[in-house]
Structures are given as structure tokens and as C-alpha cells.
N, CA, C and O atoms as a GROMACS GRO file, in nm:
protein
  504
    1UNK      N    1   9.754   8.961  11.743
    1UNK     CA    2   9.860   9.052  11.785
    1UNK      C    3   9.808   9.195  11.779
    1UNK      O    4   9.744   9.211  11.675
    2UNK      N    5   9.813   9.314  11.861
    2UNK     CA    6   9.797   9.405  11.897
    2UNK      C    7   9.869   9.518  11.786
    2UNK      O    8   9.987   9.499  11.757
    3UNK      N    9   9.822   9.596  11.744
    3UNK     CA   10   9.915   9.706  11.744
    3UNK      C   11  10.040   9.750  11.801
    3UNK      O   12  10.144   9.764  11.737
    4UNK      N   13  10.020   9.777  11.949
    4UNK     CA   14  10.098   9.811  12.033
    4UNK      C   15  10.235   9.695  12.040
    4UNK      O   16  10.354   9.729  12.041
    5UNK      N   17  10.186   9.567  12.043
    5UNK     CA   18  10.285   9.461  12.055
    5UNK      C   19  10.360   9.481  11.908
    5UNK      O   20  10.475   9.526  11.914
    6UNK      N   21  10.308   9.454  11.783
    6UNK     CA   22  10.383   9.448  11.688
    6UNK      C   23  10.509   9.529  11.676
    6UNK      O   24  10.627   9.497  11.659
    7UNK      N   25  10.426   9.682  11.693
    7UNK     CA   26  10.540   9.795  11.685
    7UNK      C   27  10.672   9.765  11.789
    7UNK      O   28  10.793   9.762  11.766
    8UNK      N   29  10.588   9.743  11.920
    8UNK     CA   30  10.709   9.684  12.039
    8UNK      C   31  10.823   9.597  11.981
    8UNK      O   32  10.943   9.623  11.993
    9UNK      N   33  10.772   9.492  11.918
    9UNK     CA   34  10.855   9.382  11.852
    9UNK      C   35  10.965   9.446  11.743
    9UNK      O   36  11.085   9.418  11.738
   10UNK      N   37  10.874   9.567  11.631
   10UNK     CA   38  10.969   9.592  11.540
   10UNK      C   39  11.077   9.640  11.629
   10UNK      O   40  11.194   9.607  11.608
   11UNK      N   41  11.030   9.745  11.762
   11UNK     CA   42  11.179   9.817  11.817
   11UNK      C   43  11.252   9.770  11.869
   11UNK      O   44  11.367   9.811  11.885
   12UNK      N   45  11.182   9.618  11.932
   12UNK     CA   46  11.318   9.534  11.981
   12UNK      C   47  11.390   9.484  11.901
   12UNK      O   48  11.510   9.466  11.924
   13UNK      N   49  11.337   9.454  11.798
   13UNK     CA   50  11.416   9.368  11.711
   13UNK      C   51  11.482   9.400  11.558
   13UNK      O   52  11.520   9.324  11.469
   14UNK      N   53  11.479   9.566  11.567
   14UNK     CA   54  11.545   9.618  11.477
   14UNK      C   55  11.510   9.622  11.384
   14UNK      O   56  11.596   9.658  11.304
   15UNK      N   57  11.366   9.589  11.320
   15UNK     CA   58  11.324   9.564  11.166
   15UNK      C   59  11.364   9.636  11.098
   15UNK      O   60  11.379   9.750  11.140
   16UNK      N   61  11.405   9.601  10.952
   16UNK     CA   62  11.439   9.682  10.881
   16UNK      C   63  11.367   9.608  10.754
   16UNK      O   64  11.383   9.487  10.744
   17UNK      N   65  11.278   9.686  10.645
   17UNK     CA   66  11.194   9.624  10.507
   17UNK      C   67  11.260   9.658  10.395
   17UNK      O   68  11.278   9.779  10.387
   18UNK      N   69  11.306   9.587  10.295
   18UNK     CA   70  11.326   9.590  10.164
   18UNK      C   71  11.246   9.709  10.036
   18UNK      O   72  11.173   9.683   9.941
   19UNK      N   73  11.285   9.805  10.073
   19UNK     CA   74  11.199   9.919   9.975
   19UNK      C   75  11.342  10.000   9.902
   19UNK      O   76  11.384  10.088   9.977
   20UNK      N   77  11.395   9.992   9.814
   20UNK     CA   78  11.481  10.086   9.756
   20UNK      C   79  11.573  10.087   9.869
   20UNK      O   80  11.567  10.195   9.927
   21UNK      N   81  11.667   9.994   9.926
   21UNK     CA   82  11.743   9.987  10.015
   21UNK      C   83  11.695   9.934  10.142
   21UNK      O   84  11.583   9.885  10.131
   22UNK      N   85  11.738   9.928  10.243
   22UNK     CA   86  11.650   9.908  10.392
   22UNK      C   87  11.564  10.048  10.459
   22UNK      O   88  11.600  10.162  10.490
   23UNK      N   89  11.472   9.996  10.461
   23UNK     CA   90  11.443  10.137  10.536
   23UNK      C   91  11.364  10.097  10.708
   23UNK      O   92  11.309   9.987  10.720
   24UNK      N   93  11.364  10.169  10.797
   24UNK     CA   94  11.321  10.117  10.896
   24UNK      C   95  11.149  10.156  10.918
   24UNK      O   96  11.080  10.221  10.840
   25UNK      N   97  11.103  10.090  11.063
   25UNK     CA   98  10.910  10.110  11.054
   25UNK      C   99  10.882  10.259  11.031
   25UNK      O  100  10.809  10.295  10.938
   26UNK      N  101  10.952  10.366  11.136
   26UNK     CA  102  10.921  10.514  11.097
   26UNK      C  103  10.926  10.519  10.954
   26UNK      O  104  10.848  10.608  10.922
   27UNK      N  105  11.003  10.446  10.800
   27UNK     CA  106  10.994  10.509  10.727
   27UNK      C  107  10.878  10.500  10.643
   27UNK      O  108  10.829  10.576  10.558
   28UNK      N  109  10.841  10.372  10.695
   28UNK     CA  110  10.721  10.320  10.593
   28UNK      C  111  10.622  10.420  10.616
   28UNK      O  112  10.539  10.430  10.526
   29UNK      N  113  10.610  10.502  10.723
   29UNK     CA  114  10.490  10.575  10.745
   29UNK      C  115  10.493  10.672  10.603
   29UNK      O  116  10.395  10.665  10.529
   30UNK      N  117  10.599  10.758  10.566
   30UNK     CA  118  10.650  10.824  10.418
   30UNK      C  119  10.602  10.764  10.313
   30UNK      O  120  10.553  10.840  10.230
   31UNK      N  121  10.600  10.662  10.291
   31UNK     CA  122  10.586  10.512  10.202
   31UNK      C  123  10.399  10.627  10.187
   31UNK      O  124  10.335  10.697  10.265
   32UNK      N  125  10.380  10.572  10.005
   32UNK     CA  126  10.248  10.614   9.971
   32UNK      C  127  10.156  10.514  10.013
   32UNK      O  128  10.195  10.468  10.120
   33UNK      N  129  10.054  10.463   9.977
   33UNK     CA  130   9.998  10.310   9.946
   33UNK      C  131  10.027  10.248   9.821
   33UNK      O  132  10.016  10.126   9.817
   34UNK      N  133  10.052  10.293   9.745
   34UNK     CA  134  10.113  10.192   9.682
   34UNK      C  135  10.253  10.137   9.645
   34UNK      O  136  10.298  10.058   9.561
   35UNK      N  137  10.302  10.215   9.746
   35UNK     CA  138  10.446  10.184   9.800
   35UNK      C  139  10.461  10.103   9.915
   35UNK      O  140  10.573  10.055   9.937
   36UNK      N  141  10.344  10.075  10.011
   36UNK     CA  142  10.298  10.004  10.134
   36UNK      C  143  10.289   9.902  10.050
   36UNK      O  144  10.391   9.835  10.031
   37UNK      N  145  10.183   9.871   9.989
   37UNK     CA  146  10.150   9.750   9.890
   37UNK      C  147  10.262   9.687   9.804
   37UNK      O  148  10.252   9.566   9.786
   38UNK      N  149  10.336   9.732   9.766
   38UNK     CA  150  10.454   9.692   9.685
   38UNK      C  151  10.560   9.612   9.779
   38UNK      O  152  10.613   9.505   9.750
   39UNK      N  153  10.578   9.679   9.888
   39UNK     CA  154  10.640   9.661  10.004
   39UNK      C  155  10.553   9.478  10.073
   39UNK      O  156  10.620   9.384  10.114
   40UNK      N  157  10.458   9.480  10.069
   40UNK     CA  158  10.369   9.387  10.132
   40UNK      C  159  10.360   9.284  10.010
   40UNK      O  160  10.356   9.173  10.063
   41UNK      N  161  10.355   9.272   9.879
   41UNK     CA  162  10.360   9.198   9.821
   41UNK      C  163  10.543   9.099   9.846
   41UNK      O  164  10.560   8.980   9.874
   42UNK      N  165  10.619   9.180   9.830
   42UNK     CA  166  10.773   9.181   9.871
   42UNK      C  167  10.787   9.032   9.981
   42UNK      O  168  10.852   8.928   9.988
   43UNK      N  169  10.656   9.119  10.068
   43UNK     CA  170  10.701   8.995  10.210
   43UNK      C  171  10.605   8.906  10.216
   43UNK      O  172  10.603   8.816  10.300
   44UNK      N  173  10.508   8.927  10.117
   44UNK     CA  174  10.380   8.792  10.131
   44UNK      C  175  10.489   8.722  10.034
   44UNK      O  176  10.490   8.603  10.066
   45UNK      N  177  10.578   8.746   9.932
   45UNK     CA  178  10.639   8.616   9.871
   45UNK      C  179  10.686   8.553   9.898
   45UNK      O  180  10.689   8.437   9.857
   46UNK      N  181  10.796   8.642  10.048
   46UNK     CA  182  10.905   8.598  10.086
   46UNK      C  183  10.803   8.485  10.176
   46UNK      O  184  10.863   8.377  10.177
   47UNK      N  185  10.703   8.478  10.232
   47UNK     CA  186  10.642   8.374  10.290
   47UNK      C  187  10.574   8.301  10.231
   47UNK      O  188  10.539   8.216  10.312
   48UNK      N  189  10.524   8.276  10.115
   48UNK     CA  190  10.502   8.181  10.049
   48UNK      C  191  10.598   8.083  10.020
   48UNK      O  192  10.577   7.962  10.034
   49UNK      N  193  10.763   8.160   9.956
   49UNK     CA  194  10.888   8.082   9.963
   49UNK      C  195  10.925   8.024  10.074
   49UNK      O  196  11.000   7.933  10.040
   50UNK      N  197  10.912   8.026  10.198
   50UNK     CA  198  10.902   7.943  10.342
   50UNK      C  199  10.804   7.854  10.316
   50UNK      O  200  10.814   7.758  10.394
   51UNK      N  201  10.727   7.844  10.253
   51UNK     CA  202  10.605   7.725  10.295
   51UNK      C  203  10.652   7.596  10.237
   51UNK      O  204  10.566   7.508  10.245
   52UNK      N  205  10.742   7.566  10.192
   52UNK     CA  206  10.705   7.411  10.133
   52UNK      C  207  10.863   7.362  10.214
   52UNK      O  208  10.984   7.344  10.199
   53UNK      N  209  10.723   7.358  10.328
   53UNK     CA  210  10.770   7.256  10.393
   53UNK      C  211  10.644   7.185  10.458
   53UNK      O  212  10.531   7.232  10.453
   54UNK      N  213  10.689   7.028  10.538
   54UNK     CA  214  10.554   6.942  10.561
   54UNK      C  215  10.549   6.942  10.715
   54UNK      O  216  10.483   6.856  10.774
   55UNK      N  217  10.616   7.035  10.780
   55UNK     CA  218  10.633   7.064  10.947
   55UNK      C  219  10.539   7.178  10.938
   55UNK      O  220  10.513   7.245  10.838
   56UNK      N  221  10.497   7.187  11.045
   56UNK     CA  222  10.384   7.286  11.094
   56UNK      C  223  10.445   7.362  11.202
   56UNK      O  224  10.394   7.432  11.289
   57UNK      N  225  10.572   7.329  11.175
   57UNK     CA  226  10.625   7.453  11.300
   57UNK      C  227  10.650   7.558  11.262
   57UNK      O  228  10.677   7.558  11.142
   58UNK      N  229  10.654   7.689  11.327
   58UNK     CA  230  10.697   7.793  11.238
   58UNK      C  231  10.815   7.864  11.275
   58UNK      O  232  10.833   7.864  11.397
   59UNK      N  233  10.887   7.914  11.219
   59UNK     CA  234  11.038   7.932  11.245
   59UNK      C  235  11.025   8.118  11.279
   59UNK      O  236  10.944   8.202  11.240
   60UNK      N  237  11.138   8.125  11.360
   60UNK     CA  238  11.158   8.253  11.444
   60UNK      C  239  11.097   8.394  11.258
   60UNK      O  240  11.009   8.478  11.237
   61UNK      N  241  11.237   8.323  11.168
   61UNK     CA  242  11.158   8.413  11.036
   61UNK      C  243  11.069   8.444  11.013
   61UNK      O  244  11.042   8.564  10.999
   62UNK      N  245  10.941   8.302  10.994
   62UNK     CA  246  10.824   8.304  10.984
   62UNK      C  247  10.794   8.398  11.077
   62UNK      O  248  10.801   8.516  11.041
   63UNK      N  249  10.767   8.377  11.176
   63UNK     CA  250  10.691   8.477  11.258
   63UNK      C  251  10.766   8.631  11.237
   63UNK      O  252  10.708   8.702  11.155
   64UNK      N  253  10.846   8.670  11.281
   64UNK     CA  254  10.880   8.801  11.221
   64UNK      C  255  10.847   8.873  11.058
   64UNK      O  256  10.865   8.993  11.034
   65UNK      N  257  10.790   8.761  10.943
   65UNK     CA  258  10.746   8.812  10.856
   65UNK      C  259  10.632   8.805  10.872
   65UNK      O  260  10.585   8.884  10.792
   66UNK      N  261  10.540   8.752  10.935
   66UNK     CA  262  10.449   8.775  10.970
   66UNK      C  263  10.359   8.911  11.058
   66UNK      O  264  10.254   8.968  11.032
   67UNK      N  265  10.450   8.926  11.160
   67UNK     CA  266  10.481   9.058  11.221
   67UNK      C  267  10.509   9.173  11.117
   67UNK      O  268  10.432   9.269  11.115
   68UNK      N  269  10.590   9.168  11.054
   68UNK     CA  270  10.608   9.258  10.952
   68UNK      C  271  10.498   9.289  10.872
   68UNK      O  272  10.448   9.401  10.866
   69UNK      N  273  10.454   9.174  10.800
   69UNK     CA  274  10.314   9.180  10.722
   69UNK      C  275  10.211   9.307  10.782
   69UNK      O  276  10.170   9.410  10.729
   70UNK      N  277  10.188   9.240  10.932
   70UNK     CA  278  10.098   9.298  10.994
   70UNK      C  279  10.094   9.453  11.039
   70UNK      O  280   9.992   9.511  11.075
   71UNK      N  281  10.242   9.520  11.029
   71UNK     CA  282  10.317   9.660  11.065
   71UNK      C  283  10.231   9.737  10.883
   71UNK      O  284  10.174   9.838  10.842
   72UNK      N  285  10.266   9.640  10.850
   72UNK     CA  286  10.263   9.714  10.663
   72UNK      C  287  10.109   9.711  10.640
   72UNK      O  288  10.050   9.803  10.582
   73UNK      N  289  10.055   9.615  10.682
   73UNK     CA  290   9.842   9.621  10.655
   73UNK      C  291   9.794   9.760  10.798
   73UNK      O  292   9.690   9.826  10.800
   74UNK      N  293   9.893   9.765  10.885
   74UNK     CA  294   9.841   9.819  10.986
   74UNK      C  295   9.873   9.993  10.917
   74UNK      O  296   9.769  10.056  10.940
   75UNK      N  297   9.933  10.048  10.874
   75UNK     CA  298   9.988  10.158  10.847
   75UNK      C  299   9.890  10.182  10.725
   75UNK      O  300   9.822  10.285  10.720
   76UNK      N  301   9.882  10.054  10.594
   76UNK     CA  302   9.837  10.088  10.478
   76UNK      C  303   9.694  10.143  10.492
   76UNK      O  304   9.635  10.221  10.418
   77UNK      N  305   9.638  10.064  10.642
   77UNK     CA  306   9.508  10.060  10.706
   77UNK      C  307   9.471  10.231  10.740
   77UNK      O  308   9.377  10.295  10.693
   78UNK      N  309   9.571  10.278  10.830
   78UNK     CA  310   9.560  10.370  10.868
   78UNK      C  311   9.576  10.507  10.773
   78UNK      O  312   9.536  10.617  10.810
   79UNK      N  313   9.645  10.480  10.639
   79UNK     CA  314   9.629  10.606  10.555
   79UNK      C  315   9.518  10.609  10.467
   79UNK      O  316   9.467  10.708  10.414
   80UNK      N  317   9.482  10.467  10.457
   80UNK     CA  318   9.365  10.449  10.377
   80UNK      C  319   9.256  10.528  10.434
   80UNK      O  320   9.184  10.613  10.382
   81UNK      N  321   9.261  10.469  10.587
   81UNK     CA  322   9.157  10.578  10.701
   81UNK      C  323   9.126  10.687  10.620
   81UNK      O  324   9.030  10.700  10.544
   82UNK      N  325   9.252  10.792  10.653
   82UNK     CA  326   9.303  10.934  10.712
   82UNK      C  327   9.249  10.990  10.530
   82UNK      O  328   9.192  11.096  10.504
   83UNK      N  329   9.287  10.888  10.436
   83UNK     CA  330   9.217  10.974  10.316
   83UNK      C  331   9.066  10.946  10.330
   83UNK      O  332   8.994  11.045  10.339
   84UNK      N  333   9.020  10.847  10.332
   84UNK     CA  334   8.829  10.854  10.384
   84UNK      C  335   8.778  10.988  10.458
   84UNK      O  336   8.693  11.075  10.440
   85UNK      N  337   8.898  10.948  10.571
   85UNK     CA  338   8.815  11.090  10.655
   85UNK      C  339   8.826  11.219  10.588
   85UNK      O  340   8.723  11.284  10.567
   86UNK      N  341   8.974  11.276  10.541
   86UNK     CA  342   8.955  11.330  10.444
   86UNK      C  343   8.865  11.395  10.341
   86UNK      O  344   8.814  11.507  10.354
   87UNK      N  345   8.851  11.313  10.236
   87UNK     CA  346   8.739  11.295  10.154
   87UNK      C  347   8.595  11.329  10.215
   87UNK      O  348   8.519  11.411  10.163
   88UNK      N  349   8.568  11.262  10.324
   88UNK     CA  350   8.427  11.256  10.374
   88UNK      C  351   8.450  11.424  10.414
   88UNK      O  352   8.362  11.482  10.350
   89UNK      N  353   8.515  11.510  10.476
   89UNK     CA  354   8.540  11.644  10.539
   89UNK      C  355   8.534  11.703  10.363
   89UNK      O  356   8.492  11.817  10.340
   90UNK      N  357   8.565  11.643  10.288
   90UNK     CA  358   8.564  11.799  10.183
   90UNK      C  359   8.474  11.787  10.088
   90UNK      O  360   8.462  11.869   9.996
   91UNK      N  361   8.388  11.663  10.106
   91UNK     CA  362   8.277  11.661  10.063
   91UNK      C  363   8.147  11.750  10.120
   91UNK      O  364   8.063  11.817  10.060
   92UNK      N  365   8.169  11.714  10.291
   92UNK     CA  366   8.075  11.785  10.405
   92UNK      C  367   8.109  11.910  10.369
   92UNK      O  368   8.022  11.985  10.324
   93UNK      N  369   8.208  11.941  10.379
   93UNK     CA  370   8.204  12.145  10.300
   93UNK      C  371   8.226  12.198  10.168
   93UNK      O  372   8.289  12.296  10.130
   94UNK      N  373   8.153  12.104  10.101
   94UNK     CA  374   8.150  12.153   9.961
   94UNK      C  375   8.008  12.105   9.968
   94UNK      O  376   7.938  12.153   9.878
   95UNK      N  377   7.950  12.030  10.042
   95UNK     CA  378   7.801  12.057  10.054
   95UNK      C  379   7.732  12.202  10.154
   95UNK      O  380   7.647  12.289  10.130
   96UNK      N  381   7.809  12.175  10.257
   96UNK     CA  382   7.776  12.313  10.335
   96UNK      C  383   7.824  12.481  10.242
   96UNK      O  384   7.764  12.589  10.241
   97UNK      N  385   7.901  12.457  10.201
   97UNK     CA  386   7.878  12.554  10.096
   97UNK      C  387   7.789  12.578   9.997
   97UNK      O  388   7.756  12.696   9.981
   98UNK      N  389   7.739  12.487   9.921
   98UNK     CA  390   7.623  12.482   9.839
   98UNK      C  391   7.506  12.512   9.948
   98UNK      O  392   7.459  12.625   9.940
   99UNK      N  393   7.462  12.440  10.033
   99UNK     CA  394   7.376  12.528  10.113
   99UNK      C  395   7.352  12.646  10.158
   99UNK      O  396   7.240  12.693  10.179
  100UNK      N  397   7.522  12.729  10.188
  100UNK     CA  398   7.503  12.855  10.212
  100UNK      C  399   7.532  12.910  10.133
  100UNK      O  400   7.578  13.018  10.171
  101UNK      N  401   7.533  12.889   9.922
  101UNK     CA  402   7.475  12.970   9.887
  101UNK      C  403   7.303  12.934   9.845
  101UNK      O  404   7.222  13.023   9.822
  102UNK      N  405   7.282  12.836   9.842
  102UNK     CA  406   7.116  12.840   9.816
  102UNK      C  407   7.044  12.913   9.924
  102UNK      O  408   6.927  12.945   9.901
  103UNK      N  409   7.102  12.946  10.049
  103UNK     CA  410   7.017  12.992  10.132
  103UNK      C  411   7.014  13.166  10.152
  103UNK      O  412   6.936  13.234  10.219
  104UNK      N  413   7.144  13.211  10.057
  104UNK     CA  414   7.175  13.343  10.045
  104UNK      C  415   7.097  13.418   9.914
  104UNK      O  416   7.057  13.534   9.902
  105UNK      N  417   7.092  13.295   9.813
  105UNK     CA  418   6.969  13.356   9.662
  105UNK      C  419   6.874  13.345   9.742
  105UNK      O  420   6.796  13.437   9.716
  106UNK      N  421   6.823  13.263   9.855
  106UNK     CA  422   6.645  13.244   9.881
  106UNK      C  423   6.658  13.382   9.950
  106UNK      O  424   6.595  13.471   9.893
  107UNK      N  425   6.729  13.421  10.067
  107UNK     CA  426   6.719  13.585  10.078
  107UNK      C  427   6.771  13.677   9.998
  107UNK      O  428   6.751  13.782  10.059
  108UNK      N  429   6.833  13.707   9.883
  108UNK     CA  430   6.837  13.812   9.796
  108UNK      C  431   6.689  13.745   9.744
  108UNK      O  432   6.634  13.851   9.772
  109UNK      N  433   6.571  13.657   9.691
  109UNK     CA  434   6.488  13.638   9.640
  109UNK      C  435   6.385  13.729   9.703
  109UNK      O  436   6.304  13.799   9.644
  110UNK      N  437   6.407  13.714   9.871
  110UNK     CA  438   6.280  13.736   9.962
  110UNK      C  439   6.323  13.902   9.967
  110UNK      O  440   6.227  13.974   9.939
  111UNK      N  441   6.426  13.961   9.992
  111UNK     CA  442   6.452  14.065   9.977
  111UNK      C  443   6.423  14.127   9.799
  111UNK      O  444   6.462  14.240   9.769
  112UNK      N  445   6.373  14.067   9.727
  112UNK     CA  446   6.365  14.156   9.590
  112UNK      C  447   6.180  14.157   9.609
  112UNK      O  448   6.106  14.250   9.577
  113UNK      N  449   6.149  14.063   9.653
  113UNK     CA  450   6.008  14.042   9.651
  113UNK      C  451   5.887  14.113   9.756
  113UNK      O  452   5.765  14.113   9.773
  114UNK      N  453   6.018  14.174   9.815
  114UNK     CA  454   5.995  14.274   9.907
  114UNK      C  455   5.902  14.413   9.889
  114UNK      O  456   5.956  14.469   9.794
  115UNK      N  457   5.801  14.488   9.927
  115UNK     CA  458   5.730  14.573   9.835
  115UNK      C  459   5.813  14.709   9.863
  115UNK      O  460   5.894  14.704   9.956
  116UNK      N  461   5.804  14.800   9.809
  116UNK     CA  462   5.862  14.900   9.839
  116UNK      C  463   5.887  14.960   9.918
  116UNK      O  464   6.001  15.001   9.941
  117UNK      N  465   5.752  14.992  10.007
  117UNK     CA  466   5.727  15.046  10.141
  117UNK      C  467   5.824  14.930  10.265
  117UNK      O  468   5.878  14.974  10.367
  118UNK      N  469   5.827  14.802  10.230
  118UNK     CA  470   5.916  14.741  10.352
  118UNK      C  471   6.032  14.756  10.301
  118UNK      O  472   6.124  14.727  10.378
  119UNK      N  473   6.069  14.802  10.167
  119UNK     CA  474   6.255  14.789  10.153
  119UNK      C  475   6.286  14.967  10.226
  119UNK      O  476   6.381  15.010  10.292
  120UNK      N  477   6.146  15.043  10.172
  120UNK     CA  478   6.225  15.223  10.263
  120UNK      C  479   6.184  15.152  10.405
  120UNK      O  480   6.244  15.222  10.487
  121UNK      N  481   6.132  15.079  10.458
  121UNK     CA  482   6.130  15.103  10.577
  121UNK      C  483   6.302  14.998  10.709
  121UNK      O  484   6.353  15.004  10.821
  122UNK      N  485   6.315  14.891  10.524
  122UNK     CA  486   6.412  14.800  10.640
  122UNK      C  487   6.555  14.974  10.618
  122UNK      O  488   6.606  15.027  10.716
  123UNK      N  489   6.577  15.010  10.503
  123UNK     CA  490   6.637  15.090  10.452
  123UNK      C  491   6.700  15.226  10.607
  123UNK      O  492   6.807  15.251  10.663
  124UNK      N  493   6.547  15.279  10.615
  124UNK     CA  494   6.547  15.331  10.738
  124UNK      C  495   6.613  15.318  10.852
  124UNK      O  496   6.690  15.393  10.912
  125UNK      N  497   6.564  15.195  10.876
  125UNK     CA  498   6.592  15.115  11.010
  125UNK      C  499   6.750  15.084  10.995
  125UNK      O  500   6.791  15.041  11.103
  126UNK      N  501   6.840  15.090  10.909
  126UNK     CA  502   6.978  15.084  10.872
  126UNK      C  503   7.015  15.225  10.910
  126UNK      O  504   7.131  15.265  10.895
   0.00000   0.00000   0.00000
């Protein structure tokens, strides 16, 4: 099942998930991860409690908790993303910062090591 289809399905069919009252798919996006997860444990039980049975058919429920499942891994998926990328961005500029200052002591270094005659002359040239 698609992304696109699942979500389609929740709007036709009105989903609403068990979190501190009903809340609908826009809300879960609010939902932390471990409020996604709490939420997803909720409906992996509720489908385990469907299983004992010895038919292999699966009932309209079944499949809509299933669908559901897949709305709640798909979202938990996507914030999990959005903090990686995150993370990976404020790592990349807290390294690019450390570079631009190691590269600002190596010129105050090259500028002290400078002899006299080239500091009156850069001096000048200012």
C-alpha cells in the first residue's frame, strides 16, 4: 500500500485513533514519537485480539487496522527522518564552525609571524 492510498483511505473513511480521546490523521502528525509508538502499540493489540481465529479471511476491521498501523509507522517514519536530518545539519555547522575558527588562528598565526617590514608594509597598503 502506498502512502498516497493509505492517507486516501483514512479520508474516506473517517479514521479516527484512540490517543487521550479520538483524535483524527492530521492530529497524529502533533503526536511526539513516543506518542506515535504508544498509539501503534494500542492498534498492534487490537490486532493480535482479532487473530484467534482458524479462517484466513480478513475482515473489513482487520484491514483498516492494518491501514491504520501503516498511517502511524508512516508518520513515526517521517519524524524520525526530519530529526536525522536535523541532527546531521547541526552537526555539519558545528563542524564548519570549528573549521572557521582553526582557519582564522592559522591567519592571526601567519600574520604574527609576519616580519616587521611586511606588517608596515601590509599596514600601508590599508
Amino acid at each position: 500500500m502506498t502512502e498516497e492510498n493509505i492517507f486516501e483511505i483514512a479520508a474516506e473513511k473517517k479514521y479516527r485513533f484512540n490517543y487521550k480521546g479520538q483524535i483524527a490523521v492530521e492530529d497524529l502528525f502533533d503526536l511526539s514519537k513516543q506518542e506515535l509508538d504508544a498509539v501503534y502499540q494500542k492498534l498492534h493489540a487490537s490486532i493480535k485480539s482479532n487473530e484467534a481465529t482458524l479462517l484466513d479471511t480478513k475482515t473489513t476491521e482487520d484491514k483498516d487496522l492494518e491501514t491504520k498501523l501503516s498511517i502511524v509507522k508512516y508518520i513515526f517514519d517521517k519524524k524520525h527522518e526530519k530529526e536525522k536530518a536535523m541532527l546531521q545539519a547541526h552537526q555539519t555547522a558545528q563542524k564548519k564552525q570549528k573549521i572557521m575558527e582553526i582557519i582564522s588562528k592559522k591567519q592571526d598565526q601567519d600574520l604574527e609571524n609576519s616580519s616587521i617590514d611586511d606588517l608596515q608594509k601590509m599596514l600601508n597598503e590599508l
